[in-house]
PyMOL Python script that loads the backbone (N, CA, C, O; Angstrom):
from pymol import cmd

cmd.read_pdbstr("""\
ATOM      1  N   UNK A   1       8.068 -24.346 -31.312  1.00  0.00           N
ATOM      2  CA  UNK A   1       9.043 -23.387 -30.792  1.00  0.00           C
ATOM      3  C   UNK A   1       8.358 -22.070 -30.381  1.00  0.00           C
ATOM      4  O   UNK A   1       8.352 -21.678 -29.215  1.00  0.00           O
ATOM      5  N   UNK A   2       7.738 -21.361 -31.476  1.00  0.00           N
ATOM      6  CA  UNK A   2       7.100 -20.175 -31.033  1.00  0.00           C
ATOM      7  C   UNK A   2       6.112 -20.362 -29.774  1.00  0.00           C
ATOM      8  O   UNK A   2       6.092 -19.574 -28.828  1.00  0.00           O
ATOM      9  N   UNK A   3       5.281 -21.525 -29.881  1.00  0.00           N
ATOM     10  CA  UNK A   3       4.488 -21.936 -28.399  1.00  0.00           C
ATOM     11  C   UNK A   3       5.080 -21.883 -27.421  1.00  0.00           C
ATOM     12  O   UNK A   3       4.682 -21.098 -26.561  1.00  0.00           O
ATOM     13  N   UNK A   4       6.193 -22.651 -27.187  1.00  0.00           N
ATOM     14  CA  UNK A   4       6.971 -22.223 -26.207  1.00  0.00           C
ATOM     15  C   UNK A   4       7.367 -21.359 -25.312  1.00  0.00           C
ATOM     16  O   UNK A   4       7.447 -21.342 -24.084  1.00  0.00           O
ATOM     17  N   UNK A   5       7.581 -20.704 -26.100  1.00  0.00           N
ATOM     18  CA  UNK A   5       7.764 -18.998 -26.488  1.00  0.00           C
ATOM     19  C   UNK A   5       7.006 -18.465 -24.977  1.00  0.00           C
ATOM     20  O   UNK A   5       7.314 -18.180 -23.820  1.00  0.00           O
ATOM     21  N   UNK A   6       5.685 -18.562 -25.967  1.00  0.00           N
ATOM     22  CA  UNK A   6       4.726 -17.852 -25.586  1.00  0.00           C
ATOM     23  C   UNK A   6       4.409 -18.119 -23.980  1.00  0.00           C
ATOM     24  O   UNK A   6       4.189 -17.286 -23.101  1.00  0.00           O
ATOM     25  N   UNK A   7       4.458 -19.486 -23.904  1.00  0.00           N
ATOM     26  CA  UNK A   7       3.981 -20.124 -22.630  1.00  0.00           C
ATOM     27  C   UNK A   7       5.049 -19.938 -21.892  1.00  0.00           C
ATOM     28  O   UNK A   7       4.799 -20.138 -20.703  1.00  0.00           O
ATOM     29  N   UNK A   8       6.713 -19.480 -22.213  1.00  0.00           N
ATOM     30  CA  UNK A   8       7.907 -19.482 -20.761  1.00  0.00           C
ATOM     31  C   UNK A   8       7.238 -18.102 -20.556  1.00  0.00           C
ATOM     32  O   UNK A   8       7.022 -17.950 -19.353  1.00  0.00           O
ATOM     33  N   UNK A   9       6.723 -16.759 -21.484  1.00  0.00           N
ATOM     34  CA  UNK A   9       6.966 -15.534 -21.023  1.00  0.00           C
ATOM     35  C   UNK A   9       5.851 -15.482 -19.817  1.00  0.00           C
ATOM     36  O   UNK A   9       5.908 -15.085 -18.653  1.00  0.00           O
ATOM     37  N   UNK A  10       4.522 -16.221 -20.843  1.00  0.00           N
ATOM     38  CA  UNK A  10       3.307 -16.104 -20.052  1.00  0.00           C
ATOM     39  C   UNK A  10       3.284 -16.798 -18.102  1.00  0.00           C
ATOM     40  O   UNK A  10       2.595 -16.403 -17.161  1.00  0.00           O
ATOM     41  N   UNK A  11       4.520 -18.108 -18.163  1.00  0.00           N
ATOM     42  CA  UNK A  11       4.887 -18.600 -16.681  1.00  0.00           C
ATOM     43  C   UNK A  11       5.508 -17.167 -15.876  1.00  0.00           C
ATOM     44  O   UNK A  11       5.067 -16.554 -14.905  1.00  0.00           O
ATOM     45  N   UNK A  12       6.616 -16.958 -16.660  1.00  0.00           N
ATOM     46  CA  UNK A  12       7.143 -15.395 -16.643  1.00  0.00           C
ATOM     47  C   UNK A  12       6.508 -14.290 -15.592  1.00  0.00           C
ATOM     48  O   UNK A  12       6.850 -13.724 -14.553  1.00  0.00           O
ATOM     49  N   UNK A  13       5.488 -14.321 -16.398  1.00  0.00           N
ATOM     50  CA  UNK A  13       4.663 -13.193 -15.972  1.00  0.00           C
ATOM     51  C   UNK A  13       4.156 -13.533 -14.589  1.00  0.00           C
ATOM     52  O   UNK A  13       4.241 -12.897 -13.538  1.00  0.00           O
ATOM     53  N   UNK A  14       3.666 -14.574 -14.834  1.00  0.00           N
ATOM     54  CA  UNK A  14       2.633 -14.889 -13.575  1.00  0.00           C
ATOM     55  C   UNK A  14       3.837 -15.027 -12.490  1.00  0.00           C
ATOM     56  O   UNK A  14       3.626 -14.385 -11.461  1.00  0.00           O
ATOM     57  N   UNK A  15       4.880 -15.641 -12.527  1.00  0.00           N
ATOM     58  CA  UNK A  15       6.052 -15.663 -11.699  1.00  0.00           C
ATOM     59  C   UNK A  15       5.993 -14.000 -11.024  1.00  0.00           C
ATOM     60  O   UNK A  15       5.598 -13.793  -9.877  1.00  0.00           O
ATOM     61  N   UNK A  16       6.242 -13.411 -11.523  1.00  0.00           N
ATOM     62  CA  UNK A  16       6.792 -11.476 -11.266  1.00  0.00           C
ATOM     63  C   UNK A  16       5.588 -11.085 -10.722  1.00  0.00           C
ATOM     64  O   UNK A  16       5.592 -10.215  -9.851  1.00  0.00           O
ATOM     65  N   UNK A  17       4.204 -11.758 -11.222  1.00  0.00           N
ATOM     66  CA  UNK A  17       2.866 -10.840 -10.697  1.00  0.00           C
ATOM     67  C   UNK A  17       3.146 -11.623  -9.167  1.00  0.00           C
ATOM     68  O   UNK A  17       3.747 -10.844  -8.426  1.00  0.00           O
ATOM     69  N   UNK A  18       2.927 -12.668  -8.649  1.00  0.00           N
ATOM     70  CA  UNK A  18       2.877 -13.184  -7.347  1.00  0.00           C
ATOM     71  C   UNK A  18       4.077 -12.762  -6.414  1.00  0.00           C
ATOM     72  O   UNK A  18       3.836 -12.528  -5.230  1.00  0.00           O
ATOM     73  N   UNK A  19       5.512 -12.644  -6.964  1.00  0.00           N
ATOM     74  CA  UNK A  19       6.652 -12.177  -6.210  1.00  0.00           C
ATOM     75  C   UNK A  19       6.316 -10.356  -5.872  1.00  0.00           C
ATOM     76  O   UNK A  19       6.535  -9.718  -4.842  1.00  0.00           O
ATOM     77  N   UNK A  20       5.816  -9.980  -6.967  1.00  0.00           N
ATOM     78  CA  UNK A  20       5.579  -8.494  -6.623  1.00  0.00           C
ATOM     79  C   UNK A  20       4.366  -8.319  -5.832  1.00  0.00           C
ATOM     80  O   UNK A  20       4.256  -7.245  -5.239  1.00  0.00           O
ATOM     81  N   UNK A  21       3.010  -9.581  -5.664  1.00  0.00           N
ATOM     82  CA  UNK A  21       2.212  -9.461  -4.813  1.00  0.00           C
ATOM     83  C   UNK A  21       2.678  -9.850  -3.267  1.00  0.00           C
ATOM     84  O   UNK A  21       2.220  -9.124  -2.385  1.00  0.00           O
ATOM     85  N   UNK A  22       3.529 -10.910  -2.878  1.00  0.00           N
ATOM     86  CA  UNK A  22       4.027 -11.297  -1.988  1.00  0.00           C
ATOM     87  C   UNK A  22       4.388 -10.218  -1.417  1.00  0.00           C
ATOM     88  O   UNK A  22       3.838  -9.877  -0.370  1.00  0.00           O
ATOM     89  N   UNK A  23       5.557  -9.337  -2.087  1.00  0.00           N
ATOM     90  CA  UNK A  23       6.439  -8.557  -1.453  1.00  0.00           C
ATOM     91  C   UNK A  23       5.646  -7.170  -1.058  1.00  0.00           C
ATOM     92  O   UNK A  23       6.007  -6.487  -0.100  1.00  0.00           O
ATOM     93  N   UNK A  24       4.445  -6.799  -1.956  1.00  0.00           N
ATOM     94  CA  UNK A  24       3.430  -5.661  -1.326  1.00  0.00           C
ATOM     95  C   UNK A  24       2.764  -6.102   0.061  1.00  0.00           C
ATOM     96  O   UNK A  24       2.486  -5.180   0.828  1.00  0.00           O
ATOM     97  N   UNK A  25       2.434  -7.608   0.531  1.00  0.00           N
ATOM     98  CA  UNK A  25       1.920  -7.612   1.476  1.00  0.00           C
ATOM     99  C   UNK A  25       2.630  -7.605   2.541  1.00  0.00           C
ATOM    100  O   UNK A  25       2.071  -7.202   3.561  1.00  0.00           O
ATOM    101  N   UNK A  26       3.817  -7.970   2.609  1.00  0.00           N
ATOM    102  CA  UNK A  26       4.618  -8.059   3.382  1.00  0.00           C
ATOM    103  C   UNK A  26       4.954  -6.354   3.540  1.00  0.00           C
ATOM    104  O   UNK A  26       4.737  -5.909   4.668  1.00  0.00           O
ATOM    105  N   UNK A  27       5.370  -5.552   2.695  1.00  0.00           N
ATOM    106  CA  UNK A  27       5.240  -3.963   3.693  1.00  0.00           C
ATOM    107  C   UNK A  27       4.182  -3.898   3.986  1.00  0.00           C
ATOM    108  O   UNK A  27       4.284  -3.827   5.211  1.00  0.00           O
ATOM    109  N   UNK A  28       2.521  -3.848   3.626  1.00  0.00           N
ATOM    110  CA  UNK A  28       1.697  -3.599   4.007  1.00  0.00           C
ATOM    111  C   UNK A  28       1.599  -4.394   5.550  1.00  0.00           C
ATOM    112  O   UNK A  28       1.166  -3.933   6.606  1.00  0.00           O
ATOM    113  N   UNK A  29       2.032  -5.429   5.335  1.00  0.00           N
ATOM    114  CA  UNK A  29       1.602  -6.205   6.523  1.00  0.00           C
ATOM    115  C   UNK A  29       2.977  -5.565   7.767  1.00  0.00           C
ATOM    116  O   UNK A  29       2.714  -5.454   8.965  1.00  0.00           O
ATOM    117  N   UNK A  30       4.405  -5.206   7.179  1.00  0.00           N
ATOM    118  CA  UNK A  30       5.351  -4.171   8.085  1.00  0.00           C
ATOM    119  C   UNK A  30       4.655  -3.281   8.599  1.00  0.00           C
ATOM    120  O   UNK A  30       4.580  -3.196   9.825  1.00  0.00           O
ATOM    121  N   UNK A  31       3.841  -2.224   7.577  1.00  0.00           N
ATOM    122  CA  UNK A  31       3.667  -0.953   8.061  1.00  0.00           C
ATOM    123  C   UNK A  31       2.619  -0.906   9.192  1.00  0.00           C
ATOM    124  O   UNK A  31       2.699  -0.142  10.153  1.00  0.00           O
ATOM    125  N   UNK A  32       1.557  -1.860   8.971  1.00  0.00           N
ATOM    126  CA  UNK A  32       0.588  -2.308   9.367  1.00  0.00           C
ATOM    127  C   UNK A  32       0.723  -2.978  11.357  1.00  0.00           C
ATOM    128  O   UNK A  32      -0.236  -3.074  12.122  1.00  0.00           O
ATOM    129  N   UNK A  33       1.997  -3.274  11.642  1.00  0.00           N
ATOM    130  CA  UNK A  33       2.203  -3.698  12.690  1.00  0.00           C
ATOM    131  C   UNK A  33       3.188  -2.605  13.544  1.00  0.00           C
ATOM    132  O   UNK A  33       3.401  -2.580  14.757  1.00  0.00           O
ATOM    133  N   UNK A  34       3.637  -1.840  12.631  1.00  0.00           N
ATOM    134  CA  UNK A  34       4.653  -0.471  12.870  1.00  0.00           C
ATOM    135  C   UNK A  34       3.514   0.358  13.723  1.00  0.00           C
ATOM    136  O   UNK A  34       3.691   0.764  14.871  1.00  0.00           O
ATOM    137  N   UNK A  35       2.462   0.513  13.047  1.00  0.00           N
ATOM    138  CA  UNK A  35       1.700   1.028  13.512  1.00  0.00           C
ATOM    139  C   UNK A  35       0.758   1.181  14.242  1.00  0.00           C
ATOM    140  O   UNK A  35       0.228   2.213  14.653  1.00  0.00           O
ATOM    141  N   UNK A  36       0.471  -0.176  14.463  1.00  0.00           N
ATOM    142  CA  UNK A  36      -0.379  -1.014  16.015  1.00  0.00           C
ATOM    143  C   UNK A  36       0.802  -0.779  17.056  1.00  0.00           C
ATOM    144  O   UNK A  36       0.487  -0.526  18.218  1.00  0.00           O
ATOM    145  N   UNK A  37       2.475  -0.866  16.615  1.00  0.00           N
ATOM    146  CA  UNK A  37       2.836  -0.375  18.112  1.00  0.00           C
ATOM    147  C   UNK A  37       2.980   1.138  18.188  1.00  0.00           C
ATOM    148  O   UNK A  37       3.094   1.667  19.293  1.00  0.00           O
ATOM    149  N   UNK A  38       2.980   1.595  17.483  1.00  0.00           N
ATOM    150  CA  UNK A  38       3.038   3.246  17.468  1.00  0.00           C
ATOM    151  C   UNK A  38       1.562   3.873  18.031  1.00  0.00           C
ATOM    152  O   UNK A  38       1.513   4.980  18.568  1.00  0.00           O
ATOM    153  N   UNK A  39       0.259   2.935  17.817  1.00  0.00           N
ATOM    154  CA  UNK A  39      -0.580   3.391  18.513  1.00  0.00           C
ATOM    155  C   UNK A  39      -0.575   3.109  20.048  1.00  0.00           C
ATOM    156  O   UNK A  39      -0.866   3.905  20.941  1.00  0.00           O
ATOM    157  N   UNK A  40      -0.060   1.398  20.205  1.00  0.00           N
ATOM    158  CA  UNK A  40      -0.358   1.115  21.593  1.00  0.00           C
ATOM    159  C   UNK A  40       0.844   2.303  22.669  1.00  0.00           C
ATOM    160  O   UNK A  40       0.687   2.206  23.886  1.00  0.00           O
ATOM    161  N   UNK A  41       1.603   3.009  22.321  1.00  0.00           N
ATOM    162  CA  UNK A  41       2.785   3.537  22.631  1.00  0.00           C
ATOM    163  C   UNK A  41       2.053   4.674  23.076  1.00  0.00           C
ATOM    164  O   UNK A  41       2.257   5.094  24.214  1.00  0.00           O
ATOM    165  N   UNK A  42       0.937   5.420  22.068  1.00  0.00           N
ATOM    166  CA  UNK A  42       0.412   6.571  22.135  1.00  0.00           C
ATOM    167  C   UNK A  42      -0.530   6.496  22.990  1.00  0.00           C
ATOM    168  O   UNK A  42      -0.893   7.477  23.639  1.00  0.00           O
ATOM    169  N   UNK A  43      -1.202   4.987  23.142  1.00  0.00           N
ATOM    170  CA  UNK A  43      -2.336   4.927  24.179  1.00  0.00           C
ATOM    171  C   UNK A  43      -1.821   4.937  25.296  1.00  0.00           C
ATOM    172  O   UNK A  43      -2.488   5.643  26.052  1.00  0.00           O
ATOM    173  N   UNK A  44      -0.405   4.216  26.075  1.00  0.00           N
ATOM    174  CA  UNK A  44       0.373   3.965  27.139  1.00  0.00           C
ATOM    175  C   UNK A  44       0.450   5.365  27.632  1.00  0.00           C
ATOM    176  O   UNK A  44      -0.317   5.751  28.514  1.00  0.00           O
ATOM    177  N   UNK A  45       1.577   6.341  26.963  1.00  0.00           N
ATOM    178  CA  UNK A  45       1.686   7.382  27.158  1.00  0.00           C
ATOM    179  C   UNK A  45       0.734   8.856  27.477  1.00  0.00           C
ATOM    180  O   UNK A  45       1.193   9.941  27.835  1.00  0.00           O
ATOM    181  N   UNK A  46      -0.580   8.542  27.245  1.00  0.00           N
ATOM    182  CA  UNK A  46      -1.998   8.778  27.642  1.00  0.00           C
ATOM    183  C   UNK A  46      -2.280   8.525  28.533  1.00  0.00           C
ATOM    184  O   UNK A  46      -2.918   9.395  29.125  1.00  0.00           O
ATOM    185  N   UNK A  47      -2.124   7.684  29.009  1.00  0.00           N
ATOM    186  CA  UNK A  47      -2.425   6.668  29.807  1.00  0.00           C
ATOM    187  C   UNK A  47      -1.802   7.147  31.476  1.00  0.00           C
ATOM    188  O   UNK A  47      -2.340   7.465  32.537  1.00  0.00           O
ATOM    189  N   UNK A  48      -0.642   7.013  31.077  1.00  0.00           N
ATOM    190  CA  UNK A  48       0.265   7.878  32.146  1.00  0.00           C
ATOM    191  C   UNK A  48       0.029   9.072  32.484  1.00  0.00           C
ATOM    192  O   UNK A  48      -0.015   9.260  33.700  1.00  0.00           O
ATOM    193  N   UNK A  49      -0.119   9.848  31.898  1.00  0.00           N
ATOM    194  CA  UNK A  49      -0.505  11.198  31.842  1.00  0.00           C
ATOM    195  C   UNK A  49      -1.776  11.321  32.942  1.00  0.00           C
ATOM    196  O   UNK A  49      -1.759  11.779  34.084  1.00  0.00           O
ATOM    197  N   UNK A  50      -2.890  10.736  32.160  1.00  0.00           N
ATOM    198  CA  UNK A  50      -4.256  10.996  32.767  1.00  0.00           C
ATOM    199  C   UNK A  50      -4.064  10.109  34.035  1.00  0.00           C
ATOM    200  O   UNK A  50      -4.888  10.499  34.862  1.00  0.00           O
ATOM    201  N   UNK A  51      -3.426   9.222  34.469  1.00  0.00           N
ATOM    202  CA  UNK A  51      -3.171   8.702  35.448  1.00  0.00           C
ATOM    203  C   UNK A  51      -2.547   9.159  36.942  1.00  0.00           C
ATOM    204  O   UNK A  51      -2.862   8.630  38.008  1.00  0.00           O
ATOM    205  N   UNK A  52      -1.776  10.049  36.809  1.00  0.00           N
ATOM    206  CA  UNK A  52      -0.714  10.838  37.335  1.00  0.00           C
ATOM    207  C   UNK A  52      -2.065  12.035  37.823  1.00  0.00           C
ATOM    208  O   UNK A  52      -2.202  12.530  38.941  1.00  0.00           O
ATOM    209  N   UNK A  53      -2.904  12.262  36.654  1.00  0.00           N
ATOM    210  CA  UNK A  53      -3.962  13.433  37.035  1.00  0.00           C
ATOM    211  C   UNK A  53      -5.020  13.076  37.849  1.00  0.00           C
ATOM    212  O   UNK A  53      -5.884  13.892  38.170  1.00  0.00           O
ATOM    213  N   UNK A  54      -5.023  11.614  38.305  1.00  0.00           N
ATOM    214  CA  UNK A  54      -5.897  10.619  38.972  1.00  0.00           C
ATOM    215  C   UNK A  54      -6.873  10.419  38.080  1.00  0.00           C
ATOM    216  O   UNK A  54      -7.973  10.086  38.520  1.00  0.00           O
ATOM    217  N   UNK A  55      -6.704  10.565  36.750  1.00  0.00           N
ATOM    218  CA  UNK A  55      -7.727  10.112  35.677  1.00  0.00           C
ATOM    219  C   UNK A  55      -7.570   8.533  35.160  1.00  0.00           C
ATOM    220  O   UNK A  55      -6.490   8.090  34.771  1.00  0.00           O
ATOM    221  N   UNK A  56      -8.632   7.850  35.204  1.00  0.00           N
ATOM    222  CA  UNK A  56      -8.363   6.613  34.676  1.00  0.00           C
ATOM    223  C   UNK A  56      -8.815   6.793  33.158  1.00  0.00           C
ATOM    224  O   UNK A  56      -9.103   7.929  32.780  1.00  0.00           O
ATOM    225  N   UNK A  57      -8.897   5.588  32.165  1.00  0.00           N
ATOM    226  CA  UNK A  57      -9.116   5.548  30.921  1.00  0.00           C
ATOM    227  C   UNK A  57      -9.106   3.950  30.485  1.00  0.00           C
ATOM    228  O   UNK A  57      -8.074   3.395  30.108  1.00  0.00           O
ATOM    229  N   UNK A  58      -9.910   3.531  30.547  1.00  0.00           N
ATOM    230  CA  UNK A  58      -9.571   2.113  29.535  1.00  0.00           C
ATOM    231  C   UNK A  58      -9.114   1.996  27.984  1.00  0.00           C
ATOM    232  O   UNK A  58      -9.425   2.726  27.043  1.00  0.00           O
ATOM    233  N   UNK A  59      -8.221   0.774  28.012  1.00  0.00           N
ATOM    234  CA  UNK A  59      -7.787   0.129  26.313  1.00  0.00           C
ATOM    235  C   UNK A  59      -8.468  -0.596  26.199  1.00  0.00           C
ATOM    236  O   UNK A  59      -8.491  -1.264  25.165  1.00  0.00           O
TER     237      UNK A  59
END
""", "prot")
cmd.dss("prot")
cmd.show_as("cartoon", "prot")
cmd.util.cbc("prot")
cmd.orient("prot")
């Protein structure tokens, strides 16, 4: 009985460590793509700018 015990909390655990690792990568992996378009947005808008000035620029 006490083995038992020990071994549902210890499944337990490891259960909560992988759901709470899952769910960190997944914002990391949100913020992470939030922000590849927030750059490509910033490069576009650059882009235009120096363009308009007859400046080119490569991405």
């Amino acid at each position: 009985m006490d083995r038992n015990l020990i071994l549902w909390r210890f499944n337990f655990f490891i259960v909560f460590q992988i759901l709470i690792f899952t769910y960190s990568i997944k914002i990391k992996l949100k913020i992470y793509i939030v922000n590849i378009i927030r750059n490509n947005n910033h490069i576009n808008e650059i882009n235009k700018f120096l363009t308009r000035n007859n400046y080119y620029i490569e991405t």
